[in-house]
C-alpha positions as CSV (number, residue, x, y, z in Angstrom):
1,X,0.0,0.0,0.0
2,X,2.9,2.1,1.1
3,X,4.7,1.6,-2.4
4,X,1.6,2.3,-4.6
5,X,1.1,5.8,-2.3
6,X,4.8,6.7,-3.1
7,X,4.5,5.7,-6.9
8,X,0.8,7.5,-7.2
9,X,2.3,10.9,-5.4
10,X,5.5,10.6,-8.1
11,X,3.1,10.5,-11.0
12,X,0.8,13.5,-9.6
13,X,3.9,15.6,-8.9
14,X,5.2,14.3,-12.8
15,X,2.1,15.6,-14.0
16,X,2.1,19.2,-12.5
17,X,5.6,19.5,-13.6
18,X,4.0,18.8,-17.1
19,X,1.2,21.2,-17.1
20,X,3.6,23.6,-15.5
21,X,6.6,23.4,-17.8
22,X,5.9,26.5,-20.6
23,X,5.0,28.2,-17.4
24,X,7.9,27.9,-16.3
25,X,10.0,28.5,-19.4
26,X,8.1,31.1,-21.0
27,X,8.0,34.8,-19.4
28,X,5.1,37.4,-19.5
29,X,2.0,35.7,-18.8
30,X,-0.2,37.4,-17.1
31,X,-1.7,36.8,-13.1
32,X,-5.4,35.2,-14.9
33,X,-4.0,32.9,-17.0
34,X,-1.2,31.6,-14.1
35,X,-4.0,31.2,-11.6
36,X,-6.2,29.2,-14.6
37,X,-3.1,26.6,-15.0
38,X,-2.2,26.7,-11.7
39,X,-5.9,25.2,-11.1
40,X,-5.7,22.5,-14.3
41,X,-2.2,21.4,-13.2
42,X,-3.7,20.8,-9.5
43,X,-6.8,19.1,-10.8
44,X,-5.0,16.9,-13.1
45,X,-2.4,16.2,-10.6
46,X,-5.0,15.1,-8.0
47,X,-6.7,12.8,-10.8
48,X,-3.6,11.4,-11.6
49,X,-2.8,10.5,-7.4
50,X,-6.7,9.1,-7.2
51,X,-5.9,6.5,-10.4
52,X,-2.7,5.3,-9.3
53,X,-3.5,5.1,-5.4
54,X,-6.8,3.2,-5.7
55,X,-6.8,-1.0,-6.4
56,X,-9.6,-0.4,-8.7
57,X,-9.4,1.2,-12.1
58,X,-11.6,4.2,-13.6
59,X,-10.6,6.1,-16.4
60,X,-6.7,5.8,-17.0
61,X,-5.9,2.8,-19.3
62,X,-2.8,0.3,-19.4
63,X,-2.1,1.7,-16.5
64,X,-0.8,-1.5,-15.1
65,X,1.0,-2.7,-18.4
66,X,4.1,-0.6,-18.4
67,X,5.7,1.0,-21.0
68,X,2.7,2.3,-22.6
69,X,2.0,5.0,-20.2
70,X,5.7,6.0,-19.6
71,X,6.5,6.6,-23.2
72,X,3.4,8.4,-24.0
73,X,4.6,10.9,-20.8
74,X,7.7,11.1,-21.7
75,X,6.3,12.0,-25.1
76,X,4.4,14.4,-24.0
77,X,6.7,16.0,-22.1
78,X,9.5,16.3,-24.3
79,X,6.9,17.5,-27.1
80,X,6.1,20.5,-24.3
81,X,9.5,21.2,-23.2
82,X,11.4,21.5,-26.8
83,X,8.3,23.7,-28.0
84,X,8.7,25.9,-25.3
85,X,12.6,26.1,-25.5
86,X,12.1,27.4,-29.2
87,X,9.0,29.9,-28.1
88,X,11.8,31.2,-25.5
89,X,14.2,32.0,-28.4
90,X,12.5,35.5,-28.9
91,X,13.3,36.1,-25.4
92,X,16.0,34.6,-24.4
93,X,18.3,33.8,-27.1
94,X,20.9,31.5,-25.2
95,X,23.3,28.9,-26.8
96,X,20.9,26.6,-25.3
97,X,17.8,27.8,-26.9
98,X,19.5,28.6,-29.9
99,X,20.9,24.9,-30.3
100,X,17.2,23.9,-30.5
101,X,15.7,26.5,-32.4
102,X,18.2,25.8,-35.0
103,X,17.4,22.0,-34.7
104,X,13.7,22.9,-35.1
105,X,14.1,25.0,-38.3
106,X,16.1,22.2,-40.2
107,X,13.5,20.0,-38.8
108,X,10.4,22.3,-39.9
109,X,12.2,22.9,-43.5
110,X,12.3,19.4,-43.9
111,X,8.8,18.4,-43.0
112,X,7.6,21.5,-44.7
113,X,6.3,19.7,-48.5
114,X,3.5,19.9,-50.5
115,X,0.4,17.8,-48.7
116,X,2.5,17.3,-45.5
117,X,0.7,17.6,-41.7
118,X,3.2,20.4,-41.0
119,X,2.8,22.6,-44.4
120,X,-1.3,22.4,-43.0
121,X,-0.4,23.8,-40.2
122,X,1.1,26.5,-42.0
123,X,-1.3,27.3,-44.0
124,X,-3.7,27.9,-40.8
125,X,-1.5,31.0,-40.0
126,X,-3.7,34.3,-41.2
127,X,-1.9,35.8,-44.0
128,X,-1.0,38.5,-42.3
129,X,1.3,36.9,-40.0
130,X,4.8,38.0,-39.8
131,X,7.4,35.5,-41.6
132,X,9.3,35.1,-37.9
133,X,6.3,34.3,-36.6
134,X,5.6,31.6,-39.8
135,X,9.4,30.4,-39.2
136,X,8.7,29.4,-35.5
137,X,5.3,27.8,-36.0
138,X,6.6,25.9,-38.9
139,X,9.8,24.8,-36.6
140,X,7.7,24.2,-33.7
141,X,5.2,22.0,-35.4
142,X,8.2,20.1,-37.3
143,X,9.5,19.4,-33.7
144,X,6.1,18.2,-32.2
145,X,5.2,15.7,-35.3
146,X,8.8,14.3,-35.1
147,X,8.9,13.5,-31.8
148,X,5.2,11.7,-32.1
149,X,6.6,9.5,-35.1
150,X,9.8,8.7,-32.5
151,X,7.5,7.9,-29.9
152,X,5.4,5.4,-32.5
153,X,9.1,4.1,-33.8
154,X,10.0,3.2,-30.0
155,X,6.7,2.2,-29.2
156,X,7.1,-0.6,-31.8
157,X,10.5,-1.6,-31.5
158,X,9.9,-1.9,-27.3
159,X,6.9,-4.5,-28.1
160,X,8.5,-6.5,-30.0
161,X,11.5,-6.9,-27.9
162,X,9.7,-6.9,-24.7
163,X,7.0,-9.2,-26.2
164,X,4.6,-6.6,-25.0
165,X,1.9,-7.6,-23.4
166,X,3.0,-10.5,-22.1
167,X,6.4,-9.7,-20.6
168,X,4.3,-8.0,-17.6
169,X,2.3,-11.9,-16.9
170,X,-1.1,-12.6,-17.8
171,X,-3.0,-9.2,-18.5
172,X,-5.9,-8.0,-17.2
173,X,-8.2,-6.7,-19.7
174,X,-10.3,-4.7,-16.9
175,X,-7.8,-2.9,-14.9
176,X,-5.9,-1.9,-18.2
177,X,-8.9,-1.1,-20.3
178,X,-11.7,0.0,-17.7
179,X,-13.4,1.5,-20.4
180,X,-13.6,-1.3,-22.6
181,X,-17.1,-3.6,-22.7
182,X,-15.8,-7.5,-23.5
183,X,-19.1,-8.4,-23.7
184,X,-20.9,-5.8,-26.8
185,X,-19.3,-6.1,-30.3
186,X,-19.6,-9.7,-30.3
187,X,-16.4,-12.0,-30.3
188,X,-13.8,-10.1,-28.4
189,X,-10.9,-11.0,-30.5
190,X,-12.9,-9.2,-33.5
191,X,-14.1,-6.2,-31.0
192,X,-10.3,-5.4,-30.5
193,X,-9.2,-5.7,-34.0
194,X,-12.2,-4.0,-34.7
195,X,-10.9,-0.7,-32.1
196,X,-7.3,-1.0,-33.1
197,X,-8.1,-0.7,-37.1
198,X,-10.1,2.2,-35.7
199,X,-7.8,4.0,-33.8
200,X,-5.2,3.7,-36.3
201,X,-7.2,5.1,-38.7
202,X,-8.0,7.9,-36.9
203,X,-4.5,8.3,-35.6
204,X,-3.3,9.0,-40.0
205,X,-6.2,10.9,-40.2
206,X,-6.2,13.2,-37.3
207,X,-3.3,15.2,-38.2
208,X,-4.3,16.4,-41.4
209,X,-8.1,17.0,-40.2
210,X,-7.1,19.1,-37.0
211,X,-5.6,22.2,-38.9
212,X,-8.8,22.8,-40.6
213,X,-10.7,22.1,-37.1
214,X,-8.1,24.7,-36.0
215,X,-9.1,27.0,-38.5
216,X,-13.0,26.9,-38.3
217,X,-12.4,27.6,-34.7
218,X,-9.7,30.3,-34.7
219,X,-12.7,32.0,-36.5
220,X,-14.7,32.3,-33.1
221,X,-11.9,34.0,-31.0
222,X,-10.5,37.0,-31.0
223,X,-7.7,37.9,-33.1
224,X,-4.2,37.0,-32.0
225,X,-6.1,34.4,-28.8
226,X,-3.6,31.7,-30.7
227,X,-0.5,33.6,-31.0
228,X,0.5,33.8,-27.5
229,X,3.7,31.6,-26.9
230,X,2.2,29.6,-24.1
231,X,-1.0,28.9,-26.4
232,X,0.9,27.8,-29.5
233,X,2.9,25.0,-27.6
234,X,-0.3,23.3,-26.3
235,X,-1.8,23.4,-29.6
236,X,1.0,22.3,-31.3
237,X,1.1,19.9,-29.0
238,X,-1.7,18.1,-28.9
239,X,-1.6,18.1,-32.8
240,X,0.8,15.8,-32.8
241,X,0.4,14.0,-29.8
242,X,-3.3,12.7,-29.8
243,X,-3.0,11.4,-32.7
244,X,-0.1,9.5,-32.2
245,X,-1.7,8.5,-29.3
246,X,-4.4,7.0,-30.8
247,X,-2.4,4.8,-33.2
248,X,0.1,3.9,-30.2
249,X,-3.6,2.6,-28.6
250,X,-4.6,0.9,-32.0
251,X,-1.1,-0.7,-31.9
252,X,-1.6,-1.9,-28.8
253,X,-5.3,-3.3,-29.2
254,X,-4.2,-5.0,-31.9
255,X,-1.4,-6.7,-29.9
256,X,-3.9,-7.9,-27.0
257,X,-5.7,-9.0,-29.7
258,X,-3.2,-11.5,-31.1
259,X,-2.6,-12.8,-27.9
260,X,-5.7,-13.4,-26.7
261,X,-6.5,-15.6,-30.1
262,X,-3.0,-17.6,-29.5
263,X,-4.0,-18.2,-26.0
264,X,-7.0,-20.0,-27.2
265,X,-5.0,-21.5,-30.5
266,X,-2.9,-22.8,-27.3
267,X,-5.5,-24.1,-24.9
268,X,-7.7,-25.5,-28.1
269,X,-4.4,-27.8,-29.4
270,X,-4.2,-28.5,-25.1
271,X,-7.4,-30.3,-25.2
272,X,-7.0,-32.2,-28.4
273,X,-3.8,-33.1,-26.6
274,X,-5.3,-34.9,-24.0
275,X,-8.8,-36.2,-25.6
276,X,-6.3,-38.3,-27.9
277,X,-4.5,-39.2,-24.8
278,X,-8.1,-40.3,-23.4
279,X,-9.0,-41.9,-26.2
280,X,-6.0,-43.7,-26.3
């Protein structure tokens, strides 16, 4: 009990570092909108410390089927930190800053062609933004989508050599999917192939659909509401992150999928087994 209080309070205090982080990076935010995040980070934070300290699951998935969580924070974070490093480079120009500004722009430039997520996102910007402004956006969201496809690369690569799911002993379908009904969509083997095709479709699809989303909605608020540093790196963001997320999910579905059918490919050949030894 003990252990699972210590590892639930490392995860809450994980997670307001997260939320925190462009705080912390970027200047000149004003005492509203400090107070506002201030408020998410502890909410989320507190969330976070109920999931992990209780025996019983609720919202949070695979969280008992390790790495899957951990890479998708570590994701998440990185995606948050390096997109707040380059929004700091029109304030604080250090080597530091510089190093990764520079690294986004190559990075930007390259994912910047004809039909690409990133060029989308470009095209979001009103025309009458500045060309630093385009430069930083294009660098930022070059950054974010990079690091999502890493995360998908490892994601894969750890799976396979970990023989993900099983490497953790038998999984439990409800404490890593509480949100997942076994018993609707008929067979379950074809419910989760079902979810993962699903999710990875949505996951390709996602960040080409979001810009114009974006768009539409950047047509409600008030000039400039998306322009502010702190606001671009969320965005940003969660561009590229949910929908890696999703197909990371898919992947994953898909996996407990296969495992499930060999289990009963296994126990099926088990019983012929011994009804010919019976027979016999």
């Amino acid at each position: 009990m003990i252990s699972r209080l210590i590892s639930a309070g490392a995860r809450a205090a994980l997670v307001l570092l997260l939320v925190l982080t462009p705080s912390l990076i970027l200047p000149g935010q004003g005492k509203d909108v400090a107070d506002a995040l201030l408020v998410v980070a502890a909410f989320l934070s507190i969330l976070t410390f109920i999931e992990y300290a209780t025996e019983f699951p609720s919202l949070v998935e695979f969280r008992d089927a390790p790495p899957f969580n951990r890479l998708r924070f570590l994701t998440l974070f990185m995606t948050v930190l390096l997109l707040s490093v380059v929004a700091r480079a029109e304030f604080d120009p250090t080597l530091m800053v510089r190093v990764v500004r520079a690294v986004g722009l190559v990075v930007g430039y390259a994912m910047d062609f004809p039909y690409s997520p990133v060029r989308l996102v470009v095209l979001v910007l009103p025309e009458s933004s500045e060309p630093g402004h385009v430069i930083m956006v294009r660098s930022m969201a070059g950054l974010a989508y990079l690091t999502s496809l890493v995360m998908l690369a490892v994601f894969v690569i750890v799976i396979r050599l970990q023989n993900w799911p099983e490497n953790n002993g038998p999984f439990n379908l409800w404490v890593n999917l509480p949100t997942f009904d076994p018993t609707s969509g008929g067979d379950i083997v074809d419910h989760l192939n079902r979810d993962a095709r699903l999710n990875i479709i949505a996951g390709f699809v996602l960040p080409f659909v979001l810009p114009g989303i974006a768009r539409l909605g950047a047509n409600q608020l008030e000039p400039g509401a998306l322009l502010s540093p702190q606001a671009m790196v969320w965005t940003l963001t969660l561009w590229a992150f949910l929908p890696a997320s999703l197909f990371m999910r898919g992947i994953a579905l898909g996996r407990i999928a296969d495992t499930i059918a060999e289990e009963r490919k296994a126990e099926e050949a088990r019983r012929t087994r011994l009804i010919g030894v019976r027979h016999a």
